[in-house]
TORBAPA-641814 format. One record per residue: residue number from 1; residue in three letters; x, y, z of N, C-alpha, C in turn. Coordinates in steps of 0.2 Angstrom, whole numbers, plus 5000, padded with zeros to 4 digits. Layout:
BEGIN
- vexdren/bapa/nX/nY/nZ/caX/caY/caZ/cX/cY/cZ
- NUM/ala/X/Y/Z/X/Y/Z/X/Y/Z
...
***
This chain:
BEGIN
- vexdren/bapa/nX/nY/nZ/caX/caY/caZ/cX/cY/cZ
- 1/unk/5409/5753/5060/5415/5753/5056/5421/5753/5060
- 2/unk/5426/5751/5056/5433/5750/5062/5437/5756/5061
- 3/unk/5438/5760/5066/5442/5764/5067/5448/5764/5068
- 4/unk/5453/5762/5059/5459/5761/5058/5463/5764/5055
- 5/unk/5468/5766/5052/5470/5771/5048/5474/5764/5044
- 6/unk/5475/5768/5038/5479/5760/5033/5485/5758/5035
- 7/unk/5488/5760/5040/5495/5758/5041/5494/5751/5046
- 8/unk/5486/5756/5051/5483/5751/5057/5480/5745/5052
- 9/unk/5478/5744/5047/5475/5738/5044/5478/5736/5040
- 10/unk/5485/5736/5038/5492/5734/5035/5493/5731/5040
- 11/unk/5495/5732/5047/5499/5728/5053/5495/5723/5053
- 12/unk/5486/5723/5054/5480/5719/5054/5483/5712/5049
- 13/unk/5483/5716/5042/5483/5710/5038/5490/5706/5039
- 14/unk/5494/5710/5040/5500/5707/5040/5501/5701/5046
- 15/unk/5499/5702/5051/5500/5696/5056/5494/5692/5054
- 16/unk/5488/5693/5051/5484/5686/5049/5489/5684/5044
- 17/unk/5490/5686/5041/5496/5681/5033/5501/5679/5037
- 18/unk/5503/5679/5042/5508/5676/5046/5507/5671/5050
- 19/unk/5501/5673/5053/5499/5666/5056/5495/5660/5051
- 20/unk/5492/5661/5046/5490/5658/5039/5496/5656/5037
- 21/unk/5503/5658/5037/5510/5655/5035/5513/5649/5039
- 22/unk/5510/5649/5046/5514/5648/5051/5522/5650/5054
- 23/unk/5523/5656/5052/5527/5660/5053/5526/5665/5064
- 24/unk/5519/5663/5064/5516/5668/5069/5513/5664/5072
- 25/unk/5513/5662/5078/5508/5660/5084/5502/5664/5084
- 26/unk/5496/5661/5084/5492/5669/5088/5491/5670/5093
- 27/unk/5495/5667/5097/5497/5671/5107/5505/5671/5107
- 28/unk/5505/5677/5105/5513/5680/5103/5517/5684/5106
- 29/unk/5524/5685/5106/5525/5689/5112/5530/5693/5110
- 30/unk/5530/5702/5111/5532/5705/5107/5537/5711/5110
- 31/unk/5544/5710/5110/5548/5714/5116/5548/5721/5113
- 32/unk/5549/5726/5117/5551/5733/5116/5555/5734/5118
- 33/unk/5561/5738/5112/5566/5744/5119/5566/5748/5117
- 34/unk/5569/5753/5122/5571/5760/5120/5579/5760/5120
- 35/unk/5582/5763/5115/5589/5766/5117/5590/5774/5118
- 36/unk/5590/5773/5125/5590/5780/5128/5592/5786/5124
- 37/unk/5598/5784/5119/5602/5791/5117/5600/5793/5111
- 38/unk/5596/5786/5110/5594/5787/5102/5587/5792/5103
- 39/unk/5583/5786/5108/5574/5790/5110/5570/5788/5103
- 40/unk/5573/5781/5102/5568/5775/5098/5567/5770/5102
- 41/unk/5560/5767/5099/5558/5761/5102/5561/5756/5095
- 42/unk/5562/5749/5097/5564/5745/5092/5560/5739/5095
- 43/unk/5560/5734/5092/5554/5727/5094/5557/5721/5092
- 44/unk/5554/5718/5093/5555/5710/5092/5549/5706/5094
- 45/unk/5548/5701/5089/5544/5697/5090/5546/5689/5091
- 46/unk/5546/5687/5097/5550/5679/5099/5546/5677/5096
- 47/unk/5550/5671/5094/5548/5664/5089/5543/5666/5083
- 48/unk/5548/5674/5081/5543/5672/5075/5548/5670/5068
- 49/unk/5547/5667/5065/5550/5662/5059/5550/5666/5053
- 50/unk/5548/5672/5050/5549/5676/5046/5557/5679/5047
- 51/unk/5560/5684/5042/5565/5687/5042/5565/5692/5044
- 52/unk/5570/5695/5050/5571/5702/5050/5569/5707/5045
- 53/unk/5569/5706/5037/5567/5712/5035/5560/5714/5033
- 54/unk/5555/5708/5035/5547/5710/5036/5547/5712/5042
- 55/unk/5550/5713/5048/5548/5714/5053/5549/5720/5053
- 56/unk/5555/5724/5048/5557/5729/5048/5552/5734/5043
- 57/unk/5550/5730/5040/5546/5732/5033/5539/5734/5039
- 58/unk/5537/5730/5039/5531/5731/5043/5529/5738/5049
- 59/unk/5536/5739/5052/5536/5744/5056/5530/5743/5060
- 60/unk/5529/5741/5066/5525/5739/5070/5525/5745/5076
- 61/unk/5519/5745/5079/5521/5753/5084/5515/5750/5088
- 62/unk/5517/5752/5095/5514/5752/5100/5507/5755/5101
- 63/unk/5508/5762/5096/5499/5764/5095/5496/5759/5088
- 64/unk/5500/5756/5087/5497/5752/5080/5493/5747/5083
- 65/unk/5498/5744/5088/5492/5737/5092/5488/5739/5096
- 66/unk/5488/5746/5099/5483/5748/5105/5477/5749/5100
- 67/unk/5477/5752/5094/5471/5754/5089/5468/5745/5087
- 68/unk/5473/5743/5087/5468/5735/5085/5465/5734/5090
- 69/unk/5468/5733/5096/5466/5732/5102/5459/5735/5104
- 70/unk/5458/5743/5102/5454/5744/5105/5446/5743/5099
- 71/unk/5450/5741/5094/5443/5738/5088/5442/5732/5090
- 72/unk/5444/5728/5095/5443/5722/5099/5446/5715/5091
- 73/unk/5450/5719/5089/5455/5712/5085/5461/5710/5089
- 74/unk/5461/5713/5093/5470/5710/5097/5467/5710/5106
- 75/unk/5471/5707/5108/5472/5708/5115/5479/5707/5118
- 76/unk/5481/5713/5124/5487/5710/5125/5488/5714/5133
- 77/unk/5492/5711/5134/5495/5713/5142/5502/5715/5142
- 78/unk/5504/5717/5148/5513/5721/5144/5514/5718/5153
- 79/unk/5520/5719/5152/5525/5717/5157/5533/5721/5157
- 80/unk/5534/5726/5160/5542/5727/5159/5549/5725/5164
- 81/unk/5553/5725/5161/5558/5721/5165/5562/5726/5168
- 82/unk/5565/5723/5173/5568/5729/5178/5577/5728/5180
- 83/unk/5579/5733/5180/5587/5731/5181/5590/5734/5188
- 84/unk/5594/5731/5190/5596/5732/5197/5601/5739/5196
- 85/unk/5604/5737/5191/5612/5742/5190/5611/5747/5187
- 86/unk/5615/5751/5191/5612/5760/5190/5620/5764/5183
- 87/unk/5624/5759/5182/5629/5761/5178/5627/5764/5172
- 88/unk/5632/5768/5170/5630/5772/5163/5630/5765/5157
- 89/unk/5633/5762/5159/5632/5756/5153/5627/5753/5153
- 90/unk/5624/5750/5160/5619/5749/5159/5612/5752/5159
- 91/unk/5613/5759/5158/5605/5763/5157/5607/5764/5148
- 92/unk/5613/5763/5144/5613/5762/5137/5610/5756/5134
- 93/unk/5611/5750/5141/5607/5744/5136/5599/5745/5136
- 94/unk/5598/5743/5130/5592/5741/5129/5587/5739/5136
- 95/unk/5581/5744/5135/5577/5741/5140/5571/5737/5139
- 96/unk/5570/5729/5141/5565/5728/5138/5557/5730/5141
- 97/unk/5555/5728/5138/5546/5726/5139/5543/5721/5135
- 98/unk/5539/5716/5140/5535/5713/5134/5529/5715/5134
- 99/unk/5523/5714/5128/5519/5713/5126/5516/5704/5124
- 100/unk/5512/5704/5128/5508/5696/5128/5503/5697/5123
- 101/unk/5502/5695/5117/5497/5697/5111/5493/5693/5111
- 102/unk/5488/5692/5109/5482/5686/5106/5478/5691/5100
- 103/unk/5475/5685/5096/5473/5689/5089/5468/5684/5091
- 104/unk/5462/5692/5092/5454/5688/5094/5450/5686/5083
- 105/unk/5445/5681/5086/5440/5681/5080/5441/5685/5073
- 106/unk/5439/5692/5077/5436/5700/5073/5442/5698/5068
- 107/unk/5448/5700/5071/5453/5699/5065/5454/5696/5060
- 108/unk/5452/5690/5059/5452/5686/5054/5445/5690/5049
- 109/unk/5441/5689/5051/5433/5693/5050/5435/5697/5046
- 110/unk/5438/5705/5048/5440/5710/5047/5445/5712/5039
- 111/unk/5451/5707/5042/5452/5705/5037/5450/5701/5029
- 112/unk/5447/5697/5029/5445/5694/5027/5437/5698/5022
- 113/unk/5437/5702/5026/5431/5706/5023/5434/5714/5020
- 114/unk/5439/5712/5020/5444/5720/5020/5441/5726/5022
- 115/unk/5439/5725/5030/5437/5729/5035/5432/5731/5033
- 116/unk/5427/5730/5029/5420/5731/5029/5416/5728/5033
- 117/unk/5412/5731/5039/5408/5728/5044/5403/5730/5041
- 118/unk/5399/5725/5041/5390/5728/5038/5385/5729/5044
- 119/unk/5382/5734/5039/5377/5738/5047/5373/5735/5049
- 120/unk/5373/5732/5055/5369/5726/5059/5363/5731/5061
- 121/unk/5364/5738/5060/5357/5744/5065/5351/5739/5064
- 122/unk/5347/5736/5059/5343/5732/5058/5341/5729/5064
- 123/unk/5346/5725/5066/5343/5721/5071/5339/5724/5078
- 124/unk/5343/5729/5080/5337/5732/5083/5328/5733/5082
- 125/unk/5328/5734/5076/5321/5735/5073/5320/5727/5073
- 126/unk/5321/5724/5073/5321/5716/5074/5317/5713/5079
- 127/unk/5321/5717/5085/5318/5716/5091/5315/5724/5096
- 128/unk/5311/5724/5092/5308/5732/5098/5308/5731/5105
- 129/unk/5307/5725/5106/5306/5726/5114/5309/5726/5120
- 130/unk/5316/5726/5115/5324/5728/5119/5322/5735/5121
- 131/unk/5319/5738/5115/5319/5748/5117/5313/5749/5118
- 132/unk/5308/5747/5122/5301/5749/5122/5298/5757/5122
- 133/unk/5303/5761/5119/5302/5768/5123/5296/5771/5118
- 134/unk/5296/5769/5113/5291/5770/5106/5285/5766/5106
- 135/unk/5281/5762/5112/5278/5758/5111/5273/5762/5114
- 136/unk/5267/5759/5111/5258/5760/5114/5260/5761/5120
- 137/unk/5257/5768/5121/5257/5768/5129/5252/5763/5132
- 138/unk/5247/5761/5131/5241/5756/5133/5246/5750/5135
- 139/unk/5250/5747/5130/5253/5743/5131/5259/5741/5135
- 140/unk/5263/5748/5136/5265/5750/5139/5264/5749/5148
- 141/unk/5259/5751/5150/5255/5752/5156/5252/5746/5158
- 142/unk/5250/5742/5153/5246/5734/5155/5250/5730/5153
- 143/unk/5252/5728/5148/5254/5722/5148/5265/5724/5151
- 144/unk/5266/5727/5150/5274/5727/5152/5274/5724/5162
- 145/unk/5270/5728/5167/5270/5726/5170/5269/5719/5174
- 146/unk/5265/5716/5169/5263/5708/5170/5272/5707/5170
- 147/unk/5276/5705/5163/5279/5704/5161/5285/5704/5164
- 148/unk/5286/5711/5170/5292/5711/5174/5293/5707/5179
- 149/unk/5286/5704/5181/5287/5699/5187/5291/5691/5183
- 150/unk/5291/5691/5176/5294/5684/5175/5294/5684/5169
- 151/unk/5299/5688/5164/5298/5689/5157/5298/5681/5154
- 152/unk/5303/5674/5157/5300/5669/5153/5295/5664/5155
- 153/unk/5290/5669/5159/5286/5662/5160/5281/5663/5155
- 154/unk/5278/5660/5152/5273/5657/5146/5267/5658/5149
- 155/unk/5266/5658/5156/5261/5662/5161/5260/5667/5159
- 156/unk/5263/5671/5163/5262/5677/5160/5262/5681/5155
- 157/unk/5266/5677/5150/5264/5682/5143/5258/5678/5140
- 158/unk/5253/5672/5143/5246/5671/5141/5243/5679/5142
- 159/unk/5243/5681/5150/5238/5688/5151/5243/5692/5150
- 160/unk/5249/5693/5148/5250/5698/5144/5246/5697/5136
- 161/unk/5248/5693/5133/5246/5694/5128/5238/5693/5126
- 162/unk/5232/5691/5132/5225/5694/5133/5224/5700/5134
- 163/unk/5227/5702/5136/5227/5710/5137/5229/5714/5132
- 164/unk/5233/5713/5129/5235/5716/5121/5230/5714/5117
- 165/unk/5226/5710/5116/5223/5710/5112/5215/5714/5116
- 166/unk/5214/5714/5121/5207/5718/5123/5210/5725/5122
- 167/unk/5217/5728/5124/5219/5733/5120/5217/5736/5113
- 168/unk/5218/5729/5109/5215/5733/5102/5208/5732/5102
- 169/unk/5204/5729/5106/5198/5729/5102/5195/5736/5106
- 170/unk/5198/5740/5110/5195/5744/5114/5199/5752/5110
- 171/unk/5204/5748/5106/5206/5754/5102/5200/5753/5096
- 172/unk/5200/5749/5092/5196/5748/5087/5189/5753/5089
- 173/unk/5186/5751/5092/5182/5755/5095/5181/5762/5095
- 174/unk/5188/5766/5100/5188/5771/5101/5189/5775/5094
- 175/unk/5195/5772/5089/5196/5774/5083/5190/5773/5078
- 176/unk/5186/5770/5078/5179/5767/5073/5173/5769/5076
- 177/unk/5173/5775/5082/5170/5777/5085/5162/5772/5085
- 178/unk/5165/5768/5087/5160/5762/5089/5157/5763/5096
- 179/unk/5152/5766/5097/5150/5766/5104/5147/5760/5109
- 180/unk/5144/5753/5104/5142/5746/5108/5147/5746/5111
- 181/unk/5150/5745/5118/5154/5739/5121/5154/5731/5119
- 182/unk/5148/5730/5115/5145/5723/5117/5149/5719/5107
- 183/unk/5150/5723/5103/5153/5725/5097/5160/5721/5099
- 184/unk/5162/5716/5096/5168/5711/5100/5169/5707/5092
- 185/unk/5177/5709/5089/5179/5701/5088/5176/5704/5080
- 186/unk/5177/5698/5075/5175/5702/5069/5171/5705/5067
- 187/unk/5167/5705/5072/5160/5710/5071/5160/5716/5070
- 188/unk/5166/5718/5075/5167/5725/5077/5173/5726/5074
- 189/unk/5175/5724/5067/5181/5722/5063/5177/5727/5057
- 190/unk/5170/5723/5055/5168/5723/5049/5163/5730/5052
- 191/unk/5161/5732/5057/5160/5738/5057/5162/5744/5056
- 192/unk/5171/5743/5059/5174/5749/5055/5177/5749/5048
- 193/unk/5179/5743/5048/5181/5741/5040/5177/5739/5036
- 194/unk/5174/5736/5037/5169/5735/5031/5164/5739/5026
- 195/unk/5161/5737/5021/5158/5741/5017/5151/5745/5020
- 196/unk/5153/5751/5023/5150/5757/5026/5153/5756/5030
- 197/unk/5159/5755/5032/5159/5756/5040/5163/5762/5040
- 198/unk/5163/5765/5048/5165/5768/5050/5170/5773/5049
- 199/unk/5175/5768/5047/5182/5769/5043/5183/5773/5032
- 200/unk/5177/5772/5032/5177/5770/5026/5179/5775/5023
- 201/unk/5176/5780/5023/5179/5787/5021/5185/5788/5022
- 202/unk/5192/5787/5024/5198/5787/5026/5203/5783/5021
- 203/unk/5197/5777/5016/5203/5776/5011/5201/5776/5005
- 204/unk/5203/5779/5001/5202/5780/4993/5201/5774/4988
- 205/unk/5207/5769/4993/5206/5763/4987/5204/5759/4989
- 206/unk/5198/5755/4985/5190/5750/4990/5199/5744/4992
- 207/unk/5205/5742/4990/5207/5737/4990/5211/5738/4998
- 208/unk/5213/5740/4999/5217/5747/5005/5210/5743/5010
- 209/unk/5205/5746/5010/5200/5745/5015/5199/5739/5016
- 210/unk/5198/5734/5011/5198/5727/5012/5204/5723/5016
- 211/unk/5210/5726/5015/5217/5723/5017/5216/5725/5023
- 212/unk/5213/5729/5024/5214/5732/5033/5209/5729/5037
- 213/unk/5201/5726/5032/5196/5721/5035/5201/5716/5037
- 214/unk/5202/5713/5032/5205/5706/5033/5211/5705/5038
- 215/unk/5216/5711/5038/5220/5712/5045/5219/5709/5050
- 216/unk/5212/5714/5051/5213/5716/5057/5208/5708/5061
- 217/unk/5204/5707/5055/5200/5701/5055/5202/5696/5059
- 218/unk/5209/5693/5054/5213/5688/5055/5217/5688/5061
- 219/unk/5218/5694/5063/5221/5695/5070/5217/5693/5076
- 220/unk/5213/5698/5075/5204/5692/5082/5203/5686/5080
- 221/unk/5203/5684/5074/5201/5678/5074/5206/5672/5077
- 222/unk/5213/5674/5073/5219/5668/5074/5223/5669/5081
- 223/unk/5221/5676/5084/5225/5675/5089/5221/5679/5095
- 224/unk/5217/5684/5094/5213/5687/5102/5210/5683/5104
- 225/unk/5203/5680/5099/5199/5674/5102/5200/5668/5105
- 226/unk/5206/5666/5103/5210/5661/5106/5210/5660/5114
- 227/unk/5215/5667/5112/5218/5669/5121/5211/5671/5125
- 228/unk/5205/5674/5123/5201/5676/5126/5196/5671/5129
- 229/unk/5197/5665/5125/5192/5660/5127/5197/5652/5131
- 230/unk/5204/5654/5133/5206/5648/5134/5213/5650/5135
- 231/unk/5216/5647/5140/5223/5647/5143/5228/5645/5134
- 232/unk/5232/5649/5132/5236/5647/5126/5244/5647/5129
- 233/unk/5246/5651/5135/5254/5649/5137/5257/5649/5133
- 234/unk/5258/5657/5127/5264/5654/5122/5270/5658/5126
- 235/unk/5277/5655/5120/5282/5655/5122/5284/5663/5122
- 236/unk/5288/5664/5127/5290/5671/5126/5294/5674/5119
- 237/unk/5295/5670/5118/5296/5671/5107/5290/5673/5102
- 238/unk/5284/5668/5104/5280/5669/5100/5272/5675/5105
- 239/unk/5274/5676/5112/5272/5680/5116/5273/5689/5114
- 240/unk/5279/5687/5113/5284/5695/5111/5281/5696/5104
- 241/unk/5282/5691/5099/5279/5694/5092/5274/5697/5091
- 242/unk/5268/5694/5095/5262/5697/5097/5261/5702/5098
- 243/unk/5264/5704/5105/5264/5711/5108/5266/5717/5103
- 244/unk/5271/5714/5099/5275/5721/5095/5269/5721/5088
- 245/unk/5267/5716/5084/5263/5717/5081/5255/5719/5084
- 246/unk/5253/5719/5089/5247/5722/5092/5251/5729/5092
- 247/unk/5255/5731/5092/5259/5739/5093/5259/5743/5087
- 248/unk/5262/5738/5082/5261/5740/5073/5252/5741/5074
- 249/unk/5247/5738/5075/5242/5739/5073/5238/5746/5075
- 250/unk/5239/5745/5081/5238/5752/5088/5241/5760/5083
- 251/unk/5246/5758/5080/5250/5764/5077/5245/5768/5070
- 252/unk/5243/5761/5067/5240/5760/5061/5233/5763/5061
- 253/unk/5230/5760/5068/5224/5763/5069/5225/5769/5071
- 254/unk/5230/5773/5073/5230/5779/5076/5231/5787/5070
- 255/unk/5235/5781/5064/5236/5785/5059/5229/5787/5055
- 256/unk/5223/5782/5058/5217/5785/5052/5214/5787/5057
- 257/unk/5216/5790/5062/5210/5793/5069/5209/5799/5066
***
């Protein structure tokens, strides 16, 4: 969310409506002085085509654009000007400063949305494998390593993602208290899930236990025996999807151990 106070997104909307009017550049340059005896700042803003009394109205402040600025709606640089002459007249004149302003993207965005940002946190769950700290340890340990030597070659996410799937069949197993080794693929699918199998007593509803045959079915079938019997090289898009759905299952199976 943007961290603005209404006066800060009053100033916001007011230079969008200005550059929307052609009254406002959006790389703007905006002078400041002080008059010493006063110990007010006063401003200007060159070439801008409105009248003095919106400029007045508006009351513009220095911490009003640093607040934009640091919600990444503005950008600007400052420069101040120097005087040689040390007279009392001239420490009364006005001193200036400029500000060099530009009005990024977000601004228009911002306002236009009346500063409502919508919560993007989704996207993280989008992609887990930005934050792997929550992942199958097994997976973790085998296949991540492959992976660091060249996350986009299609090589490597082939044995990564053969590895991910001998993971689950070796979870299947330990979770369906399968003790063949030789139990592979949907054989050793319909052992655990199937009618009497191993799992059985863990779900109430006969529909439940079929949806979890047919899961896990369709995942050895459509995509482990693929990779187990043949070079597949997929893309590191459709490598990654894999891995994190092999990681929802691992979870799933761990939930009815």
């Amino acid at each position: 969310m943007y961290n603005l106070t209404d006066n800060q997104k009053k100033v916001a909307k007011w230079l969008v409506k200005n550059v929307k009017d052609e009254n406002l550049n959006e790389e703007f340059r905006i002078q400041w002085a002080i008059i010493p005896t006063e110990g007010v700042y006063q401003f200007l803003i060159l070439n801008y085509k409105g009248t003095e009394q919106e400029l007045k109205d508006i009351g513009i402040t220095k911490g009003s654009l640093n607040a934009l600025a640091t919600n990444k709606l503005l950008l600007y640089q400052t420069n101040r000007a120097t005087h040689n002459s040390t007279s009392e007249d001239a420490y009364r004149l006005l001193i200036p400063e400029t500000w060099y302003c530009t009005l990024t993207g977000n601004i228009y965005t911002a306002v236009d949305n009346d500063f409502n940002t919508p919560d993007t946190s989704f996207i993280n769950y989008l992609n887990p494998l930005a934050n792997p700290s929550d992942f199958d340890e097994a997976l973790t340990k085998r296949c991540f390593p492959i992976l660091a030597t060249g996350g986009s070659d299609p090589k490597l996410w082939d044995s990564a993602v053969r590895t991910a799937g001998v993971i689950l069949e070796e979870r299947l197993r330990d979770v369906g208290n399968i003790s063949d080794p030789n139990q592979t693929g949907q054989s050793l699918v319909s052992k655990v899930f199937g009618k009497n199998g191993t799992l059985e007593s863990k779900f109430s509803v006969p529909s439940e236990q079929s949806g979890y045959r047919d899961l896990y079915a369709g995942i050895v079938g459509a995509f482990r025996n693929p990779s187990a019997h043949r070079l597949v090289d997929p893309s590191p898009d459709e490598g990654g999807a894999f891995i994190v759905f092999v990681n929802l299952l691992l979870k799933k199976l761990e939930d009815l151990r």
